[in-house]
C-alpha positions, 0 to 999 in steps of 0.5 A: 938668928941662925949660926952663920948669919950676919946681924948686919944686911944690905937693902934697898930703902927709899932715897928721899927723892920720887921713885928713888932707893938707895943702899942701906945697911940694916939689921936682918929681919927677925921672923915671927914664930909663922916666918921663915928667913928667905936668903934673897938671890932675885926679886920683881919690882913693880909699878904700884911699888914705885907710886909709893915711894913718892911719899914712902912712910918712916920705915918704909921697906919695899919689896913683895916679890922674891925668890930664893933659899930658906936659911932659917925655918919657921918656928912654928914648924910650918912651911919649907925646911931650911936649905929649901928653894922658894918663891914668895910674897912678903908684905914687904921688905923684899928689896935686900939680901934677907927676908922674913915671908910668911909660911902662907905666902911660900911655895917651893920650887923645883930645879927645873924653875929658876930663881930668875922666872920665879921672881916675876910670879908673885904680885903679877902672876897672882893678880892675874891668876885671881883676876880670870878666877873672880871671871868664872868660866872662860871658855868661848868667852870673847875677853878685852884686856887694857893696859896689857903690855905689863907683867899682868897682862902677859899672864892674864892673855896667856891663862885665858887662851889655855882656857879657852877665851878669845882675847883682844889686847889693847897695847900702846905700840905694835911693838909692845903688843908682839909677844902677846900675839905671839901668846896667842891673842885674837887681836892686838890693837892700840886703842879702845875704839879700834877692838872689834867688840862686844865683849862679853868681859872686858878686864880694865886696868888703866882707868881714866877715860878708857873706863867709860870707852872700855864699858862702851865695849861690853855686850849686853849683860857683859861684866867690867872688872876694874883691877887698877888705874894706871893712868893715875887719872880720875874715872867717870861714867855716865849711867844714860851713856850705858842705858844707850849702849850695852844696856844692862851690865856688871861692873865691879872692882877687884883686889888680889889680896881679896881671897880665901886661898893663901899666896903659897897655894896659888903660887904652888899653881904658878910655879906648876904651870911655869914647871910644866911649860903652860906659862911663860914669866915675860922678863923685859928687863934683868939687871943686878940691883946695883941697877935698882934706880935706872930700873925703876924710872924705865918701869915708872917711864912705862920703858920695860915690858913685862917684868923687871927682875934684880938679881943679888950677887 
C-alpha cells in the first residue's frame, strides 16, 4: 500500500433489497502485480449492473465504469504512472472511493476531458464502438437501431452517422428521441412497424417481441445483431415467417467482451473522439453518490436518458 492511503475505504455494495446499495466501509483493494489503484472522482452506472443486484453474489462489488487519478502504479510497471488521469473499465468494484483496473483496461486522459464525460465511456461507449466494428463497413448503409435512448444508442447513432450510415431510431417518446436527431439521425420513430425499412442492419437491443418485428424489417441478405434484451422478455422467431419476408439473412448475437483488442486500446479511441469533438457523452442524470439509491431506480424505471454518472466529494 502506498504511504498515505488509508487501509480503510468507502463503498457502494448491495443493501439486500432489489436493485438497492448502501455505504460500507472496507479494505482498500490490493492490486495484482498488472493493476494500478485508481483513486475514484466519478463513475457511470448501468442498467445490466442493476439486474444484478437482485440477487447479488457474497461478495458482490459493483462498478465497471470510472475515471479518476492513478495513485499507486502497477507493479509490473506496465501502464500509467502514478499521479496519471485515466479512464477505466475494472471488472468490478467501481462504486467507491478506490479501485484496482488492469493496466489493459486504462486509458490516459487529456486536460481537455473531464472525469465527468469520461465516466460514461466505459461499458457504453465500448459497446457500441465494437457492436458498429462487428458490422463492418457503414458507409451509405441504411442501419435500424432499438431501444436507442440510452447511453449505448447515443454512441451507437453518433459513430454510424460520422461513418456514413443512415440511421432510423426506435425510442419510446418524442422526448427521448431529440437529441438523437439532434446527432444526426434519419429518423426517430417509436415503434417497429412505423420505421421506413428495409434495412440493410438492424442493431437489436430490447428482445421480446420486437426481435421478430425488427427482423421483419431487414432486406434481403441484411444481417440482425442482437446485442441485449432489455425488455428481459423471452424472444421468438418464426423461420416461415423470415422465408415470407426478408428471405435470406444474417442474425447473429454480439458481446463487448467478445474482442481481440484490450479495453484500454479502444477507450484510448474514445477518450481521441471525445478529445477531438467527433463524440459527445450524453449525460441524463449527474448526482453525487450519496444520490446512488434514487439513481439507480430511475435507471431500472428507464427514467434517465443516456448516462448516469456519480461523482465522489
Amino acid at each position: 500500500m502506498s504511504a498515505g492511503l488509508l487501509a480503510v475505504m468507502k463503498a457502494l455494495v448491495p443493501a439486500g433489497q432489489p436493485h438497492a446499495v448502501s455505504f460500507a466501509d472496507t479494505g482498500l483493494p490490493e492490486p495484482q502485480p498488472g493493476e494500478a489503484l485508481v483513486k475514484v472522482e466519478a463513475f457511470s452506472v448501468n442498467r445490466g449492473e442493476i439486474f444484478q443486484l437482485e440477487q447479488p453474489r457474497p461478495g458482490t462489488r459493483p462498478g465497471k465504469d470510472i475515471a479518476g487519478l492513478v495513485v499507486q502504479a502497477a507493479a509490473d510497471g506496465t501502464g500509467p504512472a502514478a499521479g496519471e488521469r485515466v479512464v477505466g473499465h475494472p471488472e468490478a468494484g467501481g462504486w467507491a472511493e478506490y479501485a484496482a483496473v488492469p493496466t489493459a483496461a486504462l486509458a490516459p486522459l487529456p486536460d481537455s476531458v473531464p472525469a465527468v464525460p469520461a465516466a460514461a465511456l466505459p461499458l457504453a461507449g465500448l459497446t457500441a464502438l465494437r457492436l458498429l466494428r462487428s458490422a463492418g463497413s457503414l458507409a451509405g448503409r441504411r442501419i435500424l437501431l432499438t431501444g436507442a435512448s440510452g447511453g449505448v444508442g447515443h454512441y451507437v447513432t453518433e459513430l454510424a452517422v460520422n461513418s456514413g450510415a443512415d440511421i432510423t431510431v426506435v425510442t419510446s417518446t418524442a422526448e427521448r428521441g431529440q437529441r438523437l436527431a439532434a446527432l444526426g439521425a434519419a429518423a426517430v420513430v417509436h415503434d417497429i412497424g412505423a420505421s421506413a425499412g428495409p434495412f440493410d442492419l438492424v442493431l437489436e437491443s430490447t428482445g421480446g417481441k420486437n426481435l421478430a418485428l425488427a427482423t421483419d424489417r431487414l432486406a434481403r441478405a441484411g444481417t440482425l445483431i442482437w446485442f441485449g434484451q432489455a425488455s428481459r422478455d423471452p424472444a421468438t422467431l418464426s423461420f416461415f415467417d423470415i422465408l415470407g419476408g426478408p428471405q435470406t439473412v444474417t442474425i447473429r448475437s454480439f458481446a463487448y467482451w467478445d474482442s481481440p483488442v484490450s479495453y484500454g486500446r479502444d477507450l484510448a479511441v474514445l477518450v481521441r473522439l471525445v478529445a477531438t469533438g467527433r463524440l459527445h457523452p450524453e449525460i441524463g442524470r449527474l448526482a453525487g453518490w450519496a444520490d446512488a439509491a434514487a439513481t439507480l431506480t430511475d435507471l431500472y424505471e428507464r427514467r434517465i436518458r443516456g448516462n448516469a454518472v456519480l461523482t465522489i466529494p
